[in-house]
Every structure is written in structure tokens, then in C-alpha cells.
PANURO-820219 format. One record per residue (C-alpha): residue number from 1; residue in three letters; chain; x, y, z. Coordinates in steps of 0.25 Angstrom, whole numbers, plus 2048, in hexadecimal, padded with zeros to 3 digits. Example, Ala and Ser with C-alpha at 12.3 -4.5 7.8 and 13.67 -1.06 7.14 Angstrom:
BEGIN
resi: 1; resn: ALA; chain: A; east: 831; north: 7EE; up: 81F;
resi: 2; resn: SER; chain: A; east: 837; north: 7FC; up: 81D;
***
This chain:
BEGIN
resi: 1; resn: UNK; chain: A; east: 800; north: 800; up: 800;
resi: 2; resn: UNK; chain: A; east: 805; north: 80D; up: 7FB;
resi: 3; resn: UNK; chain: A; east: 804; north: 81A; up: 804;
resi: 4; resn: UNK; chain: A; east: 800; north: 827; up: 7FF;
resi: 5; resn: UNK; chain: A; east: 80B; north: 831; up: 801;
resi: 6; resn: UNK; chain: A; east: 805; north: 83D; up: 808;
resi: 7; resn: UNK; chain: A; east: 800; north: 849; up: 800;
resi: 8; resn: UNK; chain: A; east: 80A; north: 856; up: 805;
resi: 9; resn: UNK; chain: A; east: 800; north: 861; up: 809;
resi: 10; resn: UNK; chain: A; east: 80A; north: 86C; up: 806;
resi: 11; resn: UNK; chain: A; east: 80A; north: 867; up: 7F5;
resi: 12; resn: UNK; chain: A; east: 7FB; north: 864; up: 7F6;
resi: 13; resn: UNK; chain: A; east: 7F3; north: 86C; up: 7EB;
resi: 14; resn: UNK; chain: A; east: 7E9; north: 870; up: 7F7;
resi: 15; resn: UNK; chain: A; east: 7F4; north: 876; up: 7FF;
resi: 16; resn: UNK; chain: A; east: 7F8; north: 87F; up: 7F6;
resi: 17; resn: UNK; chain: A; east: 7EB; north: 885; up: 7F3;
resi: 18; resn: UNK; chain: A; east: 7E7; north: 884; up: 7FF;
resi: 19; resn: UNK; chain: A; east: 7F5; north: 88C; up: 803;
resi: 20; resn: UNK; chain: A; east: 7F2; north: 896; up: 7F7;
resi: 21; resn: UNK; chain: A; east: 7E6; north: 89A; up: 7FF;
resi: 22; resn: UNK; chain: A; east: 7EC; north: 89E; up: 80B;
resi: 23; resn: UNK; chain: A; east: 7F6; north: 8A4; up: 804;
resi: 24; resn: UNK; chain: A; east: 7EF; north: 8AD; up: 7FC;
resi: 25; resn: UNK; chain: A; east: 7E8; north: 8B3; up: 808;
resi: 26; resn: UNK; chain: A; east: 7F3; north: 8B5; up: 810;
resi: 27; resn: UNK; chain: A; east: 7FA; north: 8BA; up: 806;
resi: 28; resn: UNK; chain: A; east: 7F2; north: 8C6; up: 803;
resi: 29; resn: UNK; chain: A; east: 7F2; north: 8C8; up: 812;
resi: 30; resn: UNK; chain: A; east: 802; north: 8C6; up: 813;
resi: 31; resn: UNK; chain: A; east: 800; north: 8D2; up: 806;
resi: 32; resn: UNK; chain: A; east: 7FA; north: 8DB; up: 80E;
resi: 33; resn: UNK; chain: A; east: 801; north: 8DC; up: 81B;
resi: 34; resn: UNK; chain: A; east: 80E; north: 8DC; up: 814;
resi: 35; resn: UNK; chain: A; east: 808; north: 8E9; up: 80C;
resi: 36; resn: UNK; chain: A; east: 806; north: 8F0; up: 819;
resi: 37; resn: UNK; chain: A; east: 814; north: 8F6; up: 812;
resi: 38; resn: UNK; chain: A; east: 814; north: 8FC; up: 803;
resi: 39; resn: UNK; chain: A; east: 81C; north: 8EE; up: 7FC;
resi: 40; resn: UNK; chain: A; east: 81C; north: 8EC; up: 7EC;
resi: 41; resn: UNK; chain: A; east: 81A; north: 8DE; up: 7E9;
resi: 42; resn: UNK; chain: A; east: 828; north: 8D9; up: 7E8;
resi: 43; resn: UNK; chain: A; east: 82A; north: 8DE; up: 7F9;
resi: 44; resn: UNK; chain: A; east: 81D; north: 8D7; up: 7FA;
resi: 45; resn: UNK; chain: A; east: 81E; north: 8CA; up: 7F6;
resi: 46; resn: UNK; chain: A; east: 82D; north: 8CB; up: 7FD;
resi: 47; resn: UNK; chain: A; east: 826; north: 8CE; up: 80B;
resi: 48; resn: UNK; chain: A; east: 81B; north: 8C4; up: 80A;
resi: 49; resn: UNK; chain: A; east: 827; north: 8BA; up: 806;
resi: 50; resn: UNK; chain: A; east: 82F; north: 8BC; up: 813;
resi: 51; resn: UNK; chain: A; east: 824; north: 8B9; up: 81A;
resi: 52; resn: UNK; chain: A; east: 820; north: 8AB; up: 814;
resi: 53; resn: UNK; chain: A; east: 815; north: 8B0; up: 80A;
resi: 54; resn: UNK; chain: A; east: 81D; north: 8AF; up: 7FB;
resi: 55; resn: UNK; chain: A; east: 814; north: 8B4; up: 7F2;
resi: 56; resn: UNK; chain: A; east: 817; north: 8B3; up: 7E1;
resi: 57; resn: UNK; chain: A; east: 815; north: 8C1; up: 7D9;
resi: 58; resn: UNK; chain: A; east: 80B; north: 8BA; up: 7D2;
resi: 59; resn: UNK; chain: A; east: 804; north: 8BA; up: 7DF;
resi: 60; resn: UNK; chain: A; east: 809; north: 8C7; up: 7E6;
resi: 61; resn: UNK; chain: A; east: 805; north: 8D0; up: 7DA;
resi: 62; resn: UNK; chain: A; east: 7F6; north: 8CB; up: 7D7;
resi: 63; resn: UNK; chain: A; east: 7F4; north: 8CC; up: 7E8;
resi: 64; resn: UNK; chain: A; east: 7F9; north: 8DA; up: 7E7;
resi: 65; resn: UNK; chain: A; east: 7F0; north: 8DF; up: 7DE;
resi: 66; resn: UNK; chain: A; east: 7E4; north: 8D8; up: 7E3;
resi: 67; resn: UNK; chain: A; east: 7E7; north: 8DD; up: 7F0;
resi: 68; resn: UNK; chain: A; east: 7E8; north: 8EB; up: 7EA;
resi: 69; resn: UNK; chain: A; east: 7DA; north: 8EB; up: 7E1;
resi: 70; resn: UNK; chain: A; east: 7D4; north: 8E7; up: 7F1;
resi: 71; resn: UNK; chain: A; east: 7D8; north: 8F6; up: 7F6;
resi: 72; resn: UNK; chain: A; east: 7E3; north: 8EE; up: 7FE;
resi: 73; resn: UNK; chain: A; east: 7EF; north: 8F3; up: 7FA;
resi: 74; resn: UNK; chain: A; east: 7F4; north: 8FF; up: 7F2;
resi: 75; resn: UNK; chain: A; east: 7FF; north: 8FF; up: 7E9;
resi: 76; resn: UNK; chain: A; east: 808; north: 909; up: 7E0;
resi: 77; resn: UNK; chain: A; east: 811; north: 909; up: 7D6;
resi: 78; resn: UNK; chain: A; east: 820; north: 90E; up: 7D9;
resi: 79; resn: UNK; chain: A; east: 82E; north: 911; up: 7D3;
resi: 80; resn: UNK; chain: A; east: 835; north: 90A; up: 7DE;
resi: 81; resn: UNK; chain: A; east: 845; north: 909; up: 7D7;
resi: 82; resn: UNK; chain: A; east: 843; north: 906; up: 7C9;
resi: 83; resn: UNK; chain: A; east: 837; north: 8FE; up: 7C8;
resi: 84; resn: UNK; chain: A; east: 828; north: 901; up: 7CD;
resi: 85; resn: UNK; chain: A; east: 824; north: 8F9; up: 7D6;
resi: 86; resn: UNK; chain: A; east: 814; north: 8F8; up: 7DC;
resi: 87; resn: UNK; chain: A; east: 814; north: 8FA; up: 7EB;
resi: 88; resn: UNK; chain: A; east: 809; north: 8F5; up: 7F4;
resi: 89; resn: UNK; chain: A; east: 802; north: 8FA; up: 800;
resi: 90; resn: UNK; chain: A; east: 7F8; north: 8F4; up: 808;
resi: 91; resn: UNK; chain: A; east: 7EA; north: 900; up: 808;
resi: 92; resn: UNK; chain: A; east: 7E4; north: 904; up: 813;
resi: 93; resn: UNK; chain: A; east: 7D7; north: 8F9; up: 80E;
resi: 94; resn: UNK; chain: A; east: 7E2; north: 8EE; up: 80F;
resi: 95; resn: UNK; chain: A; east: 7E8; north: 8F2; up: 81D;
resi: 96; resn: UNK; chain: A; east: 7D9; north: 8EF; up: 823;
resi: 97; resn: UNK; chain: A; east: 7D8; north: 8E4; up: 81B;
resi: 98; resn: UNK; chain: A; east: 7E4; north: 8DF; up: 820;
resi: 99; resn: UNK; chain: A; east: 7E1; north: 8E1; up: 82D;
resi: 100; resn: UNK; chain: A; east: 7D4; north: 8D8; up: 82B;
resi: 101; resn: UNK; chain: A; east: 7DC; north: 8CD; up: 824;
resi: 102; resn: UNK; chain: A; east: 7E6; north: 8CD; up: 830;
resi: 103; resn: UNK; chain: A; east: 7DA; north: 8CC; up: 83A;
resi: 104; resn: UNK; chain: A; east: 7D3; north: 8C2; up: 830;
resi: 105; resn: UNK; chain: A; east: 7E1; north: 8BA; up: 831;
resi: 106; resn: UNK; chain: A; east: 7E2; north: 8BA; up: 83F;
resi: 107; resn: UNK; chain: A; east: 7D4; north: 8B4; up: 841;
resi: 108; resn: UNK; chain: A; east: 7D6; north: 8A9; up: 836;
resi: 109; resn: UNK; chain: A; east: 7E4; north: 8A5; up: 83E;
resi: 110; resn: UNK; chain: A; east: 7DE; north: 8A4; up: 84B;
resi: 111; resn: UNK; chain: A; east: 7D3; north: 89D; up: 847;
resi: 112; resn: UNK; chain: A; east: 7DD; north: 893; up: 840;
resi: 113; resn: UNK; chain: A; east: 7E4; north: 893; up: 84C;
resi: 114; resn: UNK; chain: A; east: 7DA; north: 88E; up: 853;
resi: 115; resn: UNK; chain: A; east: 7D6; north: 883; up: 84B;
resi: 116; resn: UNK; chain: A; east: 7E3; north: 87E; up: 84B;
resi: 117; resn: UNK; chain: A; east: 7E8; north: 87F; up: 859;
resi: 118; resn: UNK; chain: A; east: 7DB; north: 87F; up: 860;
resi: 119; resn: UNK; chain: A; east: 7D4; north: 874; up: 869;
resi: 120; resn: UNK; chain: A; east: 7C9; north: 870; up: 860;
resi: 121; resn: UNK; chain: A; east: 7D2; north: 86E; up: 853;
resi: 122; resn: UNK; chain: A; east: 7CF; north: 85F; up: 850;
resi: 123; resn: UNK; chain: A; east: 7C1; north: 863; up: 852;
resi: 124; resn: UNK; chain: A; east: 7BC; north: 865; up: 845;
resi: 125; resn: UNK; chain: A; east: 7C1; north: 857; up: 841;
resi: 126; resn: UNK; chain: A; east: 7BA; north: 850; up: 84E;
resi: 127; resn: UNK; chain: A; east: 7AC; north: 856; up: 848;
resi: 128; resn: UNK; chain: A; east: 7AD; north: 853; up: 83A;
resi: 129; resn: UNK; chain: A; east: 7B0; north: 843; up: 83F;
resi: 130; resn: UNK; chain: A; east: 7A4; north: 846; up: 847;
resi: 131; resn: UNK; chain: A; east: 79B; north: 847; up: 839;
***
């Protein structure tokens, strides 16, 4: 009798979209709190690199300007050197909106948290057995 080899979660095709997910969320949260200071998009996508969240032009670029048709951020054109280069702020509409995402953030983790550290965490299996 032959075994099946165990599937790896992390090269699963569900994984990954199910990681795309998060990761678009978080990243146009990540976005917006690094544009608290004016950035154009190659300082950009350096911040959120140093912090874990690599992010490919192709990705960067299309967020920025949806982000931007919302009324989130502002942006301008400017001879910085020899090239022009667009530099992005976050407006006063996304400063709130950040605010709300960081508060919506914070209730999401602590509700996460407490499904996974609290008491009643095998709970939801114990009913379903039930039925």
C-alpha cells in the first residue's frame, strides 16, 4: 500500500489566493500609513519592502492611483534632479480613513486573537460533531 505524500499548504493554489486576499487589504492599509510623508512611488515601494510587504510596480502603480481617484491621497508632478517624478500624500479624506482602518484593524485582530487563544477554541468543532 502506497501513501500519499502530503500536500504543502505554502505551494497550494488556495493558499496563494487566499494569501492575495489578505495581502491586497493590507497592503492598501501599509500604503496609506507610509503616505503620512509625501513618498513617489520608488520610496514607496522601498518603505513597505523594509517592513515585509514587497510590492511589484505593476501592483504599486494601479493602487496608487485608485487610492487617489477615492480622494485618499494627492499627488503632484516634480522636477526633482533630472527627472520628474510623481509625489504622494495621503488627504486630509484619507488621514480619517486611516484612522477608521487602523481602528477597524485593531477590532479584526483582537477578535482573531481571541479565537485563537481563547478557552472555547475547539468549541466550534465539539457542535458541528454535535449535528
Amino acid at each position: 500500500m502506497t501513501r500519499k505524500k502530503p500536500l504543502d499548504p505554502l505551494a497550494s493554489p488556495v493558499f496563494d489566493n487566499l494569501r492575495l486576499e489578505l495581502r491586497r487589504g493590507c497592503l492598501s492599509v501599509a500604503a496609506l500609513a507610509a503616505l503620512r510623508t509625501e513618498q513617489y512611488g520608488y520610496t514607496l515601494r522601498k518603505i513597505l519592502g523594509e517592513y515585509g510587504l514587497a510590492v511589484e510596480e505593476g501592483t504599486l502603480y494601479p493602487l496608487l492611483r485608485r487610492l487617489e481617484s477615492q480622494g485618499l491621497l494627492t499627488s503632484e508632478w516634480r522636477d526633482e534632479g533630472k527627472r520628474t517624478k510623481r509625489f504622494y500624500r495621503l488627504s486630509d479624506h484619507g488621514a480619517e480613513m486611516l484612522d477608521l482602518l487602523l481602528a477597524e484593524w485593531r477590532s479584526i485582530d483582537a477578535s482573531l486573537n481571541g479565537l485563537l487563544l481563547g478557552p472555547h477554541h475547539g468549541l466550534a468543532r465539539a457542535i458541528s460533531e454535535r449535528h
